[in-house]
N, CA, C and O atoms as a GROMACS GRO file, in nm:
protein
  320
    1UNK      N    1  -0.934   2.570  -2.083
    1UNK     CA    2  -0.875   2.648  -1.976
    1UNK      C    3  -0.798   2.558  -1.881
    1UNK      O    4  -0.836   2.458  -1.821
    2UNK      N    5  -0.658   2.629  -1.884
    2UNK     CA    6  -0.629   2.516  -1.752
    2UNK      C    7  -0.612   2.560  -1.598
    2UNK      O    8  -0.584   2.678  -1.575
    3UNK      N    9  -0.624   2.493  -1.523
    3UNK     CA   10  -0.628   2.542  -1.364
    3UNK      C   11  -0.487   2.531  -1.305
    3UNK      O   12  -0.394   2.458  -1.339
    4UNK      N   13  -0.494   2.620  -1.211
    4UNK     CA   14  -0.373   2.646  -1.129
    4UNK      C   15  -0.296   2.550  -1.096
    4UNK      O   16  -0.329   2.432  -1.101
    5UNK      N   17  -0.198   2.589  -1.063
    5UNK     CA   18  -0.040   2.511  -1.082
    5UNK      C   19  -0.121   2.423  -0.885
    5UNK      O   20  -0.112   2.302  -0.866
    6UNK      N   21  -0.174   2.501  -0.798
    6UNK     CA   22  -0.225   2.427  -0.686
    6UNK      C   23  -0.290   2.336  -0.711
    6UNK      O   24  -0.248   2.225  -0.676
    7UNK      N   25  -0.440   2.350  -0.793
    7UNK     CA   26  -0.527   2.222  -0.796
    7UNK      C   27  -0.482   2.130  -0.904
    7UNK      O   28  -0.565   2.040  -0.916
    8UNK      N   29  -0.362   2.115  -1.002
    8UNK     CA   30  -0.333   2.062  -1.063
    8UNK      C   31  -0.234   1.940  -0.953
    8UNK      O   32  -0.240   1.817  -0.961
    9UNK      N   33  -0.140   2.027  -0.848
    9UNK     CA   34  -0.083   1.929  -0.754
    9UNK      C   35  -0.198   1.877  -0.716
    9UNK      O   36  -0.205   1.758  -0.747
   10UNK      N   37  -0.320   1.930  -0.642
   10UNK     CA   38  -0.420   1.878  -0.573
   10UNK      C   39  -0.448   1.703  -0.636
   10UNK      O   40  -0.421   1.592  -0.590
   11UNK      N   41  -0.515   1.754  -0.760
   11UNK     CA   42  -0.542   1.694  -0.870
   11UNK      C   43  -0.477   1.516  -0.851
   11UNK      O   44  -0.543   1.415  -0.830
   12UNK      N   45  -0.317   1.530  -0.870
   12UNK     CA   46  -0.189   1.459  -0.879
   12UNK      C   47  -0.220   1.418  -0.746
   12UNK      O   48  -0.298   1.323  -0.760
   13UNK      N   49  -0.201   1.440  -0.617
   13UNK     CA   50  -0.203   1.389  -0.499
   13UNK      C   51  -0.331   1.315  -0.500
   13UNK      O   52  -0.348   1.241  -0.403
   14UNK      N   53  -0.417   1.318  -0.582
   14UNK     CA   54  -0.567   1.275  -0.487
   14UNK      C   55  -0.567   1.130  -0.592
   14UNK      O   56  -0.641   1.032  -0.578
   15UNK      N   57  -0.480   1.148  -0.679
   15UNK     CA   58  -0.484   1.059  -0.830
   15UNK      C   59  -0.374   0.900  -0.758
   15UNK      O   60  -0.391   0.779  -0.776
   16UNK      N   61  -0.262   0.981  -0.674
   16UNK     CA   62  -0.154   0.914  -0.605
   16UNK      C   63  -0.201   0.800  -0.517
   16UNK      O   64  -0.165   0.682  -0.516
   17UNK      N   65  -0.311   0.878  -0.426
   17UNK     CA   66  -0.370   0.787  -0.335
   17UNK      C   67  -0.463   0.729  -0.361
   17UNK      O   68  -0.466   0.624  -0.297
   18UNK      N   69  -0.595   0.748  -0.462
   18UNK     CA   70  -0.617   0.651  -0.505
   18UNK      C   71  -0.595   0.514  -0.556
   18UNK      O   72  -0.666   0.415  -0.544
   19UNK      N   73  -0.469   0.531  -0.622
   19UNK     CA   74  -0.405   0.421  -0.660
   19UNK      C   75  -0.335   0.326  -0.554
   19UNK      O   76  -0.312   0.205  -0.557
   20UNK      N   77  -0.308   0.433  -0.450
   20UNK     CA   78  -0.259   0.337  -0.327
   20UNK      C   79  -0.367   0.248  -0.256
   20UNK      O   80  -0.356   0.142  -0.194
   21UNK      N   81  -0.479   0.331  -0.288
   21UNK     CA   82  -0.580   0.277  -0.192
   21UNK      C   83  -0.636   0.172  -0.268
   21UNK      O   84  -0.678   0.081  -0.197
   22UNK      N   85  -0.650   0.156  -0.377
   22UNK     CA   86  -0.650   0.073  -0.478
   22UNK      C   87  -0.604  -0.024  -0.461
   22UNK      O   88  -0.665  -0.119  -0.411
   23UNK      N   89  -0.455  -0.028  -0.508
   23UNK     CA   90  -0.351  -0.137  -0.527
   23UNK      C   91  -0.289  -0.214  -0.292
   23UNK      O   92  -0.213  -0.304  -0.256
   24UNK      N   93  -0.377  -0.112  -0.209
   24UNK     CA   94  -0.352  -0.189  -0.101
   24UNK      C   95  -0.492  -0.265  -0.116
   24UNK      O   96  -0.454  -0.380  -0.136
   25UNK      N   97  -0.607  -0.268  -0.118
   25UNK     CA   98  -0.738  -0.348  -0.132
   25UNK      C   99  -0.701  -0.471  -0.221
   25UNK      O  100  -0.696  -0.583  -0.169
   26UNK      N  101  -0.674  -0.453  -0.354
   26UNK     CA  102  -0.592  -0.563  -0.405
   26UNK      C  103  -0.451  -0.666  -0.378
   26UNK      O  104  -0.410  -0.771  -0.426
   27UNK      N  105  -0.413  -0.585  -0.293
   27UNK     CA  106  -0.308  -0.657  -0.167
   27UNK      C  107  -0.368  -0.757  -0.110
   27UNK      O  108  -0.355  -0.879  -0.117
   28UNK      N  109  -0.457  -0.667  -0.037
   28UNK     CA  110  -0.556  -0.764   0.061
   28UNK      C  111  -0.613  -0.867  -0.011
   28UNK      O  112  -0.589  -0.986   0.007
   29UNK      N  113  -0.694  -0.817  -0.096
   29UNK     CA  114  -0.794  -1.007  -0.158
   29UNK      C  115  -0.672  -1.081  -0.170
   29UNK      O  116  -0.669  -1.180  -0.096
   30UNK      N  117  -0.536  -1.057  -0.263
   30UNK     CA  118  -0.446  -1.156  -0.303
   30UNK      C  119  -0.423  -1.207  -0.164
   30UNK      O  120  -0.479  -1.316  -0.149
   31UNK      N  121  -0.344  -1.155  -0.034
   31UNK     CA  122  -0.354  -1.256   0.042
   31UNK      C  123  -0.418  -1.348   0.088
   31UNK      O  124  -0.399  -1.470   0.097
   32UNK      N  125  -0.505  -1.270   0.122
   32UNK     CA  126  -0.656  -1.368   0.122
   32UNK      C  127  -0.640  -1.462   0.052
   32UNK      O  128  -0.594  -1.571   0.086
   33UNK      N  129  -0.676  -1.431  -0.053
   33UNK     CA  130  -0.667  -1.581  -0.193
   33UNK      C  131  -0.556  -1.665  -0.156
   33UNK      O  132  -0.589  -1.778  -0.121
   34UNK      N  133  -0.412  -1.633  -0.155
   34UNK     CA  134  -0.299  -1.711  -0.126
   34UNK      C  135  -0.356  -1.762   0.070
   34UNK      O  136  -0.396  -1.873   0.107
   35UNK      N  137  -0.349  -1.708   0.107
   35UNK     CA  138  -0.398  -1.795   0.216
   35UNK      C  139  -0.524  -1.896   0.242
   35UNK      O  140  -0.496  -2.000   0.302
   36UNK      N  141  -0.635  -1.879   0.209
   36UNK     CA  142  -0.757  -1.953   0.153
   36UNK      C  143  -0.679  -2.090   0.043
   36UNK      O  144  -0.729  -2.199   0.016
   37UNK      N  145  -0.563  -2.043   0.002
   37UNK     CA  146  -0.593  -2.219  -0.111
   37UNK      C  147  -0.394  -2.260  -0.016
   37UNK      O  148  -0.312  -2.327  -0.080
   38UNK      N  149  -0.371  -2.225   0.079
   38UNK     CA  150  -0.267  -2.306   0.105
   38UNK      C  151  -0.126  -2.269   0.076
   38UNK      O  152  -0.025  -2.308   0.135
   39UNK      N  153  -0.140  -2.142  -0.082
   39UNK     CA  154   0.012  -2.139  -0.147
   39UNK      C  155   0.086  -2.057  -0.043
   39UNK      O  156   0.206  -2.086  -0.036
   40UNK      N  157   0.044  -1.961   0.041
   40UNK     CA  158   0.110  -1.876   0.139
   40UNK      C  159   0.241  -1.986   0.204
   40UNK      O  160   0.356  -1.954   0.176
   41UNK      N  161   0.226  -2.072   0.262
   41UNK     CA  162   0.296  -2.160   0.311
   41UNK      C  163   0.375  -2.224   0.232
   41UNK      O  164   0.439  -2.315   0.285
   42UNK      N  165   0.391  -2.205   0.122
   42UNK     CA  166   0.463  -2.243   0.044
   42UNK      C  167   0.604  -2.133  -0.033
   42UNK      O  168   0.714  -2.152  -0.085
   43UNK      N  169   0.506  -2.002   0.005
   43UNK     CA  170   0.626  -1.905  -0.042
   43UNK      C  171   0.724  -1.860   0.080
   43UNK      O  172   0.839  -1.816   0.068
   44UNK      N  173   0.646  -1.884   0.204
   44UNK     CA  174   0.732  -1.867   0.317
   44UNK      C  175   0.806  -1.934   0.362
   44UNK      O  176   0.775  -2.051   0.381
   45UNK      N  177   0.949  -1.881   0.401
   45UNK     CA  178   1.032  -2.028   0.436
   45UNK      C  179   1.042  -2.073   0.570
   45UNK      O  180   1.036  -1.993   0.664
   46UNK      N  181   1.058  -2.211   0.587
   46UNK     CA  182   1.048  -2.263   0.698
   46UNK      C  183   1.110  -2.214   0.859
   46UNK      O  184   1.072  -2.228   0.976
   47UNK      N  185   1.193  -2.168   0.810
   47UNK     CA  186   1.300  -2.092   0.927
   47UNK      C  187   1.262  -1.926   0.945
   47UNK      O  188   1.287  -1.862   1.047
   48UNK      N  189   1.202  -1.874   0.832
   48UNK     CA  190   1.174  -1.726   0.858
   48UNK      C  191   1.289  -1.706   0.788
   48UNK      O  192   1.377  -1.776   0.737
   49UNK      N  193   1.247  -1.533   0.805
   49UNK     CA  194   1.390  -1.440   0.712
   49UNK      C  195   1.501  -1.450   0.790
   49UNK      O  196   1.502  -1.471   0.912
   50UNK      N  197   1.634  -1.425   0.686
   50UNK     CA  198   1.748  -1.418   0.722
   50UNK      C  199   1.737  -1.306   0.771
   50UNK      O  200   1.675  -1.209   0.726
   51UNK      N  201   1.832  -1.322   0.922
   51UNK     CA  202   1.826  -1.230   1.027
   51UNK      C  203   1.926  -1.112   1.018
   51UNK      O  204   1.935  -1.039   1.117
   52UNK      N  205   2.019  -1.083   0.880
   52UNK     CA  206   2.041  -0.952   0.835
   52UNK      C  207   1.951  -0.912   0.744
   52UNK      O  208   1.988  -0.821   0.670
   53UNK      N  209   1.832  -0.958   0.727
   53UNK     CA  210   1.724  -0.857   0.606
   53UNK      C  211   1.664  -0.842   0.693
   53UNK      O  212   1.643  -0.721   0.680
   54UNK      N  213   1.580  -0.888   0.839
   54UNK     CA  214   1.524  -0.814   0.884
   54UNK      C  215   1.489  -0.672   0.925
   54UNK      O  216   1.372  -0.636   0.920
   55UNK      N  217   1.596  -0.580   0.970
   55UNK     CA  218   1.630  -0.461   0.934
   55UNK      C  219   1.553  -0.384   0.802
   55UNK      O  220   1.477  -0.289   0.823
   56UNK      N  221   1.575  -0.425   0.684
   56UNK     CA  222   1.521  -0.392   0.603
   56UNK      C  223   1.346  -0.402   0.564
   56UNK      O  224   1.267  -0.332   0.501
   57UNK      N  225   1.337  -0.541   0.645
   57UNK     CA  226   1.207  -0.563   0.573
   57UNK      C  227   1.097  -0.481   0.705
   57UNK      O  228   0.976  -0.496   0.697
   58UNK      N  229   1.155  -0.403   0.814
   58UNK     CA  230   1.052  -0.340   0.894
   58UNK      C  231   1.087  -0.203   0.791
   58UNK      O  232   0.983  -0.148   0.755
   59UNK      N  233   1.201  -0.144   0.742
   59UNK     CA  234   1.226  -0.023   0.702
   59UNK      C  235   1.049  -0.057   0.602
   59UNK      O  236   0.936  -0.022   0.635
   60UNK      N  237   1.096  -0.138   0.474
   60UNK     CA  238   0.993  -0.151   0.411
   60UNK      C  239   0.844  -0.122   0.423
   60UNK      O  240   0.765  -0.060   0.350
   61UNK      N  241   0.829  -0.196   0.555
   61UNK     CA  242   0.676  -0.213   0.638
   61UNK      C  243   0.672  -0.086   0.665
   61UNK      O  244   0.604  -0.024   0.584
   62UNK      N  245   0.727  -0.010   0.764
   62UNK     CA  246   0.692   0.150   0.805
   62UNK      C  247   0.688   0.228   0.685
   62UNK      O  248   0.640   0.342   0.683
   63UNK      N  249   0.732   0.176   0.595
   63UNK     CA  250   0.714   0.352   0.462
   63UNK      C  251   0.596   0.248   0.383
   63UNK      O  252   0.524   0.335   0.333
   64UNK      N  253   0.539   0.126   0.345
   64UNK     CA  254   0.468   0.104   0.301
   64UNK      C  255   0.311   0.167   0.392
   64UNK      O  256   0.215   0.231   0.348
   65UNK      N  257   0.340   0.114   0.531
   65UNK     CA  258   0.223   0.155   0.622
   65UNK      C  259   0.168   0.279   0.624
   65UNK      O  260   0.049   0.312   0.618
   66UNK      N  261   0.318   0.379   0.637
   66UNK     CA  262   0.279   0.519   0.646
   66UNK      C  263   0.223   0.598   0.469
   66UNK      O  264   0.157   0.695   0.433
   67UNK      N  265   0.290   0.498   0.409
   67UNK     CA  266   0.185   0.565   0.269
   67UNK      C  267   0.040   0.503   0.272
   67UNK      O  268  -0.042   0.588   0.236
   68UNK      N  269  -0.022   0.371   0.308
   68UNK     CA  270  -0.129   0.362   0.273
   68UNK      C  271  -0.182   0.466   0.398
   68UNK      O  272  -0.236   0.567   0.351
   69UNK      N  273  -0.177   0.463   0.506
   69UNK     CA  274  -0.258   0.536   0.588
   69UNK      C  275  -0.304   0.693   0.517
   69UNK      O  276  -0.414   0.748   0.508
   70UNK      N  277  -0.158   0.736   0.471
   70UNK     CA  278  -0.188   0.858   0.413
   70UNK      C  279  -0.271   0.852   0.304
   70UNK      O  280  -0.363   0.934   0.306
   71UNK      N  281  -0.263   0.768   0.196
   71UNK     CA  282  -0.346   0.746   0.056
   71UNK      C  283  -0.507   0.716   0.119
   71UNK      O  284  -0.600   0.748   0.046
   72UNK      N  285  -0.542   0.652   0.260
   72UNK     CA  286  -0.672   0.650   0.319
   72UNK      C  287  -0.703   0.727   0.335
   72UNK      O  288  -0.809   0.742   0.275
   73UNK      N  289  -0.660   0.851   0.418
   73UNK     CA  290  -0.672   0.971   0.491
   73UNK      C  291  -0.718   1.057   0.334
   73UNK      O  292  -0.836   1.088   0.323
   74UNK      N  293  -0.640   1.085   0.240
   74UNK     CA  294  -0.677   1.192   0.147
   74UNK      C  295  -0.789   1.108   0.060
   74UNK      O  296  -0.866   1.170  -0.014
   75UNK      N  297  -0.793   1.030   0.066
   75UNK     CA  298  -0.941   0.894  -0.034
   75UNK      C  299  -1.059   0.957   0.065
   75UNK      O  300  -1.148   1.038   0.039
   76UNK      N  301  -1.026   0.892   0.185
   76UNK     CA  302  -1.157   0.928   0.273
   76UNK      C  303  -1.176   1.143   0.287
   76UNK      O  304  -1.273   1.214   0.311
   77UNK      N  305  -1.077   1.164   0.266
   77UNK     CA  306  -1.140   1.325   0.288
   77UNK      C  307  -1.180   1.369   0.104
   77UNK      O  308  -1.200   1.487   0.073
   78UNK      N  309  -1.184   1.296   0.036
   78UNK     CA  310  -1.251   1.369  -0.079
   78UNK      C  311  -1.393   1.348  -0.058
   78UNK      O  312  -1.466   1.414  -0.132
   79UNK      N  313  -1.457   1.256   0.041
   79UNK     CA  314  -1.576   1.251   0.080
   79UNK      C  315  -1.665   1.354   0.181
   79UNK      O  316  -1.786   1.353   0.202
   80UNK      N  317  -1.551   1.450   0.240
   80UNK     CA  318  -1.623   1.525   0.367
   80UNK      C  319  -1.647   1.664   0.294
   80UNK      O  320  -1.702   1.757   0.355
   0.00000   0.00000   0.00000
């Protein structure tokens, strides 16, 4: 039997953020790790970013931020 065209989106959304919530936790240890042995300082450059990508790299940060928060929010409410 298959279920409605709703809990099948449901389904898909809850599958979405897991993976976000996932793959941001594994974000985290890797920095961690790269910072703990030193290589962090090595991928960053001495001067900082070129000051026409900055622009871009906050665009980046706000739609990365605003998806994990959201992928938290629906992770943590499959628990309530």
């Amino acid at each position: 039997m298959e279920g409605s065209e709703s809990e099948r989106s449901r389904i898909a959304n809850n599958r979405l953020a897991v993976a976000v919530v996932v793959g941001s936790l594994c974000f985290v240890v890797g920095a961690w790790l790269l910072i703990q042995t030193g290589l962090l300082d090595d991928l960053i450059p001495a001067q900082g970013p070129a000051a026409d990508a900055v622009p871009l790299y906050l665009l980046v940060g706000l739609v990365l931020v605003g998806l994990v928060v959201w992928s938290w929010q629906r992770f943590l409410s499959l628990f309530e």
